[in-house]
C-alpha positions in Angstrom: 38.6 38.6 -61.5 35.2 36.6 -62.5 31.9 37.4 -62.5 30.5 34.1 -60.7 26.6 33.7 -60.3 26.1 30.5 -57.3 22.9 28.2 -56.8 22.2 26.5 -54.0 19.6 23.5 -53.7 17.7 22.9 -50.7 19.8 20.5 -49.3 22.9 23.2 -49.2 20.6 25.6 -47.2 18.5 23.1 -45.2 20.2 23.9 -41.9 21.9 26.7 -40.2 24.9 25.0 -40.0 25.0 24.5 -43.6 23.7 27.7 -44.0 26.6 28.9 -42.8 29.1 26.7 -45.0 27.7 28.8 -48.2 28.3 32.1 -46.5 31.6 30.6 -46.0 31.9 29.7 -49.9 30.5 33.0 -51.4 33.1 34.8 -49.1 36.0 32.6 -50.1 34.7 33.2 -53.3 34.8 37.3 -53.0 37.9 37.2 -51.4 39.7 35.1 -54.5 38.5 39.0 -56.5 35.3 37.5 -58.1 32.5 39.1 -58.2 29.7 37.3 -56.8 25.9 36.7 -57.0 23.7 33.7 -55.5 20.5 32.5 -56.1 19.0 29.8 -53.4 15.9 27.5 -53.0 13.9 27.1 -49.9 16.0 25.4 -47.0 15.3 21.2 -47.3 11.5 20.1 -47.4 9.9 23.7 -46.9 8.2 23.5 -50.3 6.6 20.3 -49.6 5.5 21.5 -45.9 3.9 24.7 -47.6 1.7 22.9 -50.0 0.8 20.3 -47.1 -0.3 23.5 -45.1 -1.9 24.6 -48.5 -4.3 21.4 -48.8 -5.1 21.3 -45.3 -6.7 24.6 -45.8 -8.2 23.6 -49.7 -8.0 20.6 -51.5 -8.3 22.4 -54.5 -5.9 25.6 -53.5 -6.2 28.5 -55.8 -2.9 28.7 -58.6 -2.5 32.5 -57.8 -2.6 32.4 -54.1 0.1 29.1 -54.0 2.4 31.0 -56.1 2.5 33.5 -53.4 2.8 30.8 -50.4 5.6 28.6 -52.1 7.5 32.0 -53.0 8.2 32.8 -49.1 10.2 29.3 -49.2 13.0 30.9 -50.8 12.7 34.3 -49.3 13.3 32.6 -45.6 16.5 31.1 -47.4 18.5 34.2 -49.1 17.6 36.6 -45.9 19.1 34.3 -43.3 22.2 33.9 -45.8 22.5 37.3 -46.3 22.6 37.6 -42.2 25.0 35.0 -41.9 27.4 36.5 -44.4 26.8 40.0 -42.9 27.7 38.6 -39.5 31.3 37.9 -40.6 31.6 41.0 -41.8 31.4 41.0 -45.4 28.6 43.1 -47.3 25.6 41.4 -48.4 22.2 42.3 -49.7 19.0 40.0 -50.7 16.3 40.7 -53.1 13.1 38.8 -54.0 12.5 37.6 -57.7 10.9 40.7 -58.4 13.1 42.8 -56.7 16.3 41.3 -59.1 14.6 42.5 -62.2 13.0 39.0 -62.8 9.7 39.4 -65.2 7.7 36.1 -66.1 4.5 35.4 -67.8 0.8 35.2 -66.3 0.8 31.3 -65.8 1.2 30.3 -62.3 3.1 27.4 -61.0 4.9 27.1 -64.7 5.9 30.9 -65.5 8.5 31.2 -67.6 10.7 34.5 -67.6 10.5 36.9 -70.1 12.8 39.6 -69.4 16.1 40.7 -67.0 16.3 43.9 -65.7 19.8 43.1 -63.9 21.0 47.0 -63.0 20.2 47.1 -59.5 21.8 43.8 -58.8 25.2 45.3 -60.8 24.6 48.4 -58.6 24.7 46.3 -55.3 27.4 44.4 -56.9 29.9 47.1 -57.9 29.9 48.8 -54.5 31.1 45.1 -53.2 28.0 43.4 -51.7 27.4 40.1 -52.4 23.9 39.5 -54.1 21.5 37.0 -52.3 18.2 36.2 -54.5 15.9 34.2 -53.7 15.2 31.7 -57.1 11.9 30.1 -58.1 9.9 33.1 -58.6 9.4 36.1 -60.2 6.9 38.9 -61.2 4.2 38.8 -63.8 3.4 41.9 -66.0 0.2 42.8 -64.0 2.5 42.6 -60.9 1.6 39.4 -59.2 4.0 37.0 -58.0 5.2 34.0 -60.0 6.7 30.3 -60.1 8.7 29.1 -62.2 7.9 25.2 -61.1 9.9 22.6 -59.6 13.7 23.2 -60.1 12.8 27.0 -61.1 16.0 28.2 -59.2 18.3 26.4 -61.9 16.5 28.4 -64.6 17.0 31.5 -62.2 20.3 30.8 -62.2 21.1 31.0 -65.7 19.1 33.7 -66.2 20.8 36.0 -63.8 24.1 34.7 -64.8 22.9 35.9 -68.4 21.1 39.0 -67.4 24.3 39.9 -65.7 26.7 38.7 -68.3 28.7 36.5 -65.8 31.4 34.3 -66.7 30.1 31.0 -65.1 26.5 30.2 -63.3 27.6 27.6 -60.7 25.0 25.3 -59.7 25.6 23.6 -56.5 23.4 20.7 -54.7 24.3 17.1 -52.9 25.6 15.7 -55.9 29.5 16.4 -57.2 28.6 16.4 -61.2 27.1 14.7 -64.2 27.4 11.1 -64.5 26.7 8.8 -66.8 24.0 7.1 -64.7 22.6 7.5 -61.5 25.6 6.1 -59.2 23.1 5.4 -57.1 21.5 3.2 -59.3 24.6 2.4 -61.2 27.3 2.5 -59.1 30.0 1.7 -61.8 28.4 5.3 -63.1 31.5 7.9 -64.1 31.9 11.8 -63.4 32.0 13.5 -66.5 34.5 16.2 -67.0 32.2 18.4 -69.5 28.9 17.4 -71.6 27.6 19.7 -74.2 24.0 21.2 -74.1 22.3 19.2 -76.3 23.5 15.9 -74.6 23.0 17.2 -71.4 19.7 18.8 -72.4 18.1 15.2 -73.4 19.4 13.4 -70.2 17.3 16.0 -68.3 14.4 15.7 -69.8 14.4 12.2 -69.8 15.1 12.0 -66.3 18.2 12.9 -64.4 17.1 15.3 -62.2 21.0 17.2 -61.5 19.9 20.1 -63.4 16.4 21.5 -64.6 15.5 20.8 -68.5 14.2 24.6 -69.0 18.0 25.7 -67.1 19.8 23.9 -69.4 17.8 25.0 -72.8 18.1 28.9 -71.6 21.8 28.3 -71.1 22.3 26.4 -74.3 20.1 29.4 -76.0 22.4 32.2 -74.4 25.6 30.2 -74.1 26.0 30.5 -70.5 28.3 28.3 -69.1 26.9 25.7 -66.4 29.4 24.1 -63.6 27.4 21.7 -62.3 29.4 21.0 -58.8 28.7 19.6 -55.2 28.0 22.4 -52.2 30.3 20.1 -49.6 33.6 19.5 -51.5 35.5 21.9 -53.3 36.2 19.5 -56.2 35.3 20.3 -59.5 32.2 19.2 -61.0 30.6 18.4 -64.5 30.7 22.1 -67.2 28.2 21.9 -69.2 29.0 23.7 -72.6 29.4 24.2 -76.0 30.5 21.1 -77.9 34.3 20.2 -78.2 36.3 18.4 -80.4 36.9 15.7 -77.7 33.6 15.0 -77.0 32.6 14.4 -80.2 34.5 10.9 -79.8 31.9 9.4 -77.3 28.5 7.8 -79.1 26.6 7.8 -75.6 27.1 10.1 -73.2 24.5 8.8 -70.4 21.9 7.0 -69.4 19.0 8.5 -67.6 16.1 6.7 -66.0 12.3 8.2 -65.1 10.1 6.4 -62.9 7.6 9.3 -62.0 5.5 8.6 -65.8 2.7 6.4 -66.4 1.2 4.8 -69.5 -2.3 5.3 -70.5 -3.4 3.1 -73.5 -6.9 3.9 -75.5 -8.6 0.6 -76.8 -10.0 0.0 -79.9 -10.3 3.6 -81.2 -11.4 4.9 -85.0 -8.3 4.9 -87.3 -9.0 7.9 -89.0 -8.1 11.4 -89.7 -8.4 13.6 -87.2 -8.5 11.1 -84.1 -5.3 11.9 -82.6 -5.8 15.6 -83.2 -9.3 15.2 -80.8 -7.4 13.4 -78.6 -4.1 15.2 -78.0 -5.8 19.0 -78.4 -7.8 17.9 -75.9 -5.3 16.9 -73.4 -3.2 20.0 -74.2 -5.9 21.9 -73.5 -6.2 20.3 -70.0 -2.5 20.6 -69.5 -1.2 16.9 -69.7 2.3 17.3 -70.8 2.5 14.2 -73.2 6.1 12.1 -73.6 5.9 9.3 -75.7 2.8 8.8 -78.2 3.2 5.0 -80.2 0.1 3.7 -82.2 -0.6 -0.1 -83.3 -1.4 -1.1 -87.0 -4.7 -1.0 -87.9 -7.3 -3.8 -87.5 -10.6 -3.7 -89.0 -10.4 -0.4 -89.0 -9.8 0.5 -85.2 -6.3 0.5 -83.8 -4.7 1.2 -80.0 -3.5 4.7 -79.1 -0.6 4.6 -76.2 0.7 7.4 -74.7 3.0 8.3 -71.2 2.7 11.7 -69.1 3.7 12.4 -65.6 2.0 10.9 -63.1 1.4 14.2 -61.7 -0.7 14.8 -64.7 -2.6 11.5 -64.6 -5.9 12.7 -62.9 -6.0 15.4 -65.6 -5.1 12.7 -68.8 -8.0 10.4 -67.3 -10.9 13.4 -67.1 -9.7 14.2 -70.3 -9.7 10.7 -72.3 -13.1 9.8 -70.7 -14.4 12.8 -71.8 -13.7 12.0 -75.5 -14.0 8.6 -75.4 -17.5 8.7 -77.2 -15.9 11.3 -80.0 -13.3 9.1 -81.1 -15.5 5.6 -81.1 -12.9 4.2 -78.6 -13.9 1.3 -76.1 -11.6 1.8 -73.2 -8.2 3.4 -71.9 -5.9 1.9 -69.3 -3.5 3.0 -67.3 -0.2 1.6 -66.0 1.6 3.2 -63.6 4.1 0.0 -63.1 6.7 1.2 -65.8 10.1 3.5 -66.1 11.4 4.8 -69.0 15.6 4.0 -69.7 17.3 6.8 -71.8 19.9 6.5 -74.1 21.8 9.6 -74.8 24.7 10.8 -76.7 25.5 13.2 -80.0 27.3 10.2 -81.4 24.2 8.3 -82.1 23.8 10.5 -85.1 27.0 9.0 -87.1 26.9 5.7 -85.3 24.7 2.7 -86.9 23.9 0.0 -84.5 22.9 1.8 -81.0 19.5 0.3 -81.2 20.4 -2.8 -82.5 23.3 -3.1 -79.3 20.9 -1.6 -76.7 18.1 -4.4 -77.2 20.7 -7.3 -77.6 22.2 -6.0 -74.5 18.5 -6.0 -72.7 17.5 -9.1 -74.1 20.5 -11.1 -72.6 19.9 -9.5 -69.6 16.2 -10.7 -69.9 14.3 -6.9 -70.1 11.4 -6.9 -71.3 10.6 -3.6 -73.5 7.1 -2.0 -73.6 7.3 1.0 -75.7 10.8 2.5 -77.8 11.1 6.3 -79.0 13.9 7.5 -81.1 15.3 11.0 -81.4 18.6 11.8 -83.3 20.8 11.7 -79.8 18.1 9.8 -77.9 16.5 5.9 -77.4 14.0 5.8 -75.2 12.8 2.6 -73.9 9.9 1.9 -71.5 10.3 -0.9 -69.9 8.5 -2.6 -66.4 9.3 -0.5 -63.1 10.9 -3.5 -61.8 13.6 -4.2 -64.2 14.7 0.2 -64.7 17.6 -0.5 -62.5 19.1 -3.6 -64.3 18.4 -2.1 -67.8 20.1 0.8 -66.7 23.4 -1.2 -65.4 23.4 -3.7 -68.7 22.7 -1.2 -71.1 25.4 1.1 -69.1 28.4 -2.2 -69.3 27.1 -2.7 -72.8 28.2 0.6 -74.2 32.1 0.7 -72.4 30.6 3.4 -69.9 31.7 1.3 -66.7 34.4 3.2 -64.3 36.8 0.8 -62.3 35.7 2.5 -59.0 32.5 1.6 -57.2 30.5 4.6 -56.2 30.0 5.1 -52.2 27.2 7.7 -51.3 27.8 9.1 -48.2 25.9 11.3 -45.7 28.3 13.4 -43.9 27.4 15.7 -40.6 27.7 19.2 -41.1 31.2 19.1 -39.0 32.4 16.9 -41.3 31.6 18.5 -44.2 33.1 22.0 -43.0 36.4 20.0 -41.6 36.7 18.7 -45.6 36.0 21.7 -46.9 38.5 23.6 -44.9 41.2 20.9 -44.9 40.9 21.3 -49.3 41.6 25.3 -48.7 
């Protein structure tokens, strides 16, 4: 018997037919002798509807009063699933964030969870209910409701599957694993068996958007064991893990492309001490989450100042910089929102001479040009022109032997046909 904490996306809950395909899972899934707890997001594009609502109402919605909105998403999702498992006569019970034990920190719309109090959810759980709770959210210490952000169910996930001291946290959504690119993008892309933390780590903060950055760091802090699997097959996925032997062998273990960053450049600025602590205090302050920071040589004594953020974070970065523009002497800023950023990833870098030296080659016969480059141990980043992300990510993907023979088909199955598969594989 296993102790098996599930999470399912929005697409696995966006319907009641499919509604009832997870009931059908989590009961397969208790019947096998595990012990089972699942965590859901709000069914399909409810999130999105209840901000639209939101700025109907006010442009400018208070953060306290959206984090209670966007938490009834997921509330709506683990009581009808607790229904739906309840009307086949199996045992289920749902609980809120802060009814599972789930305490966060005071900022809204980005909490992050600071303690587990799983016993009531073990309770429920030894006298053979299956747990429903709904992810995303949680309670602060002065008791109001919290979000943990975009993808905050993930980092539920794991943290229940932690709290609870379960054996795997299984995180289901429309996609059957980790590749080594976006199929979609890369079609010659291949499944990967396992990754370890740390690769997998990098590939989502650079942009592949199967699993939540925060999830993965609180698993690879706790050592919780990630299956990273599709909700409408029963094949295995991608386990996400401590490093192996055998995957030591591979120098890149993915690609990952972002398209949702922009580049803001600030002309003709001072070069001198304290100039790019004025200008990135600043910006923290205002809560621009900064990726990439590259600086020209010097000229005359003024130099260039680039940086890339989320374009979500772009109105912010531009009241910021034109706000210090006068303290730092600078002339201008720019922005371009026209560009992607293409990440290499993979633990072999470290020992491997030569990545960079292959991965512009590569991009250069394949006429890319590249904008900015950043460099971690286990990670080149290259920005490059929106227009050419998708052929840098196939060359770059053929130019380190990551090609499968198979083509990649996406397909959008009915709900029928997803139950007839998933019964006809039982």
């Amino acid at each position: 018997m296993a102790f098996v904490v599930a999470k399912f996306g929005g697409t696995s809950v966006a319907s009641p037919e499919r509604i009832q395909m997870v009931a059908r899972r989590l009961i397969a899934s208790k019947q096998a002798g595990n012990q089972v707890v699942a965590v859901v997001s709000a069914m399909g594009k409810t999130t999105d509807e209840l901000v639209g609502l939101a700025k109907a109402l006010n442009p400018d919605p208070p953060a306290r009063e959206m984090d209670m909105l966007l938490s009834t998403g997921e509330q709506v999702s683990m009581s009808l699933l607790a229904m739906a498992i309840q009307a086949r006569g199996y045992k289920a019970k749902s609980f809120t964030g802060w009814q599972a034990g789930i305490t966060t920190d005071e900022n809204y719309s980005r909490a992050k969870i600071e303690d587990i109090d799983a016993d009531r959810i073990k309770r429920e759980v030894e006298r053979g209910a299956i747990v429903i709770v709904a992810g995303f959210q949680g309670l602060s210490e002065s008791g109001d409701i919290t979000t943990l952000g975009r993808g905050g169910s993930d980092t539920t996930a794991v943290a229940l599957a932690y709290g609870l001291g379960a054996d795997v946290c299984e995180i289901y959504s429309d996609v059957d694993g980790v590749y080594t690119a976006d199929p979609r993008v890369c079609p010659r892309a291949k499944k990967l068996d396992e990754i370890c933390y740390d690769d997998m780590l990098e590939l989502s903060s650079a942009g592949a958007g199967v699993l939540q950055a925060r999830a993965v760091e609180f698993a690879k802090k706790y050592n919780v064991v990630i299956h990273s699997r599709s909700a409408f097959t029963d094949t295995p996925g991608t386990f996400i893990k401590e490093v192996t032997p055998s995957m030591e062998q591979a120098v890149i273990s993915g690609i990952a492309h972002d398209t949702s960053e922009v580049k803001v450049t600030i002309r003709d600025l001072k070069d001198q001490y304290g100039i790019a602590s004025t200008v990135f205090s600043a910006l923290a302050s205002n809560m621009v989450n900064v990726d990439m920071i590259i600086q020209n040589v010097s000229e005359e004594g003024h130099t260039d100042l680039t940086f890339t953020c989320p374009e979500s974070d772009l109105e912010r970065a531009c009241e910021t910089v034109e706000r210090v523009l006068p303290k730092i002497g600078a002339r201008e800023y720019v922005v371009d929102k026209n560009i992607a950023k293409v990440s290499l990833v993979g633990t072999g870098m470290k020992s491997s001479p030569g990545v960079a030296a292959r991965a512009f080659t590569a991009l250069a016969e394949n006429q890319v040009n590249i904008l900015l480059i950043s460099t971690s141990p286990i990670r080149l980043s290259i920005v490059v022109e929106a227009s050419q992300c998708a052929n840098a990510v196939r060359c770059l993907h053929t130019a380190f032997d990551l090609d499968s023979d198979q083509v990649y088909e996406e397909t959008q199955l009915s709900a029928e046909e997803i139950a007839a598969k998933m019964n006809k594989g039982r």
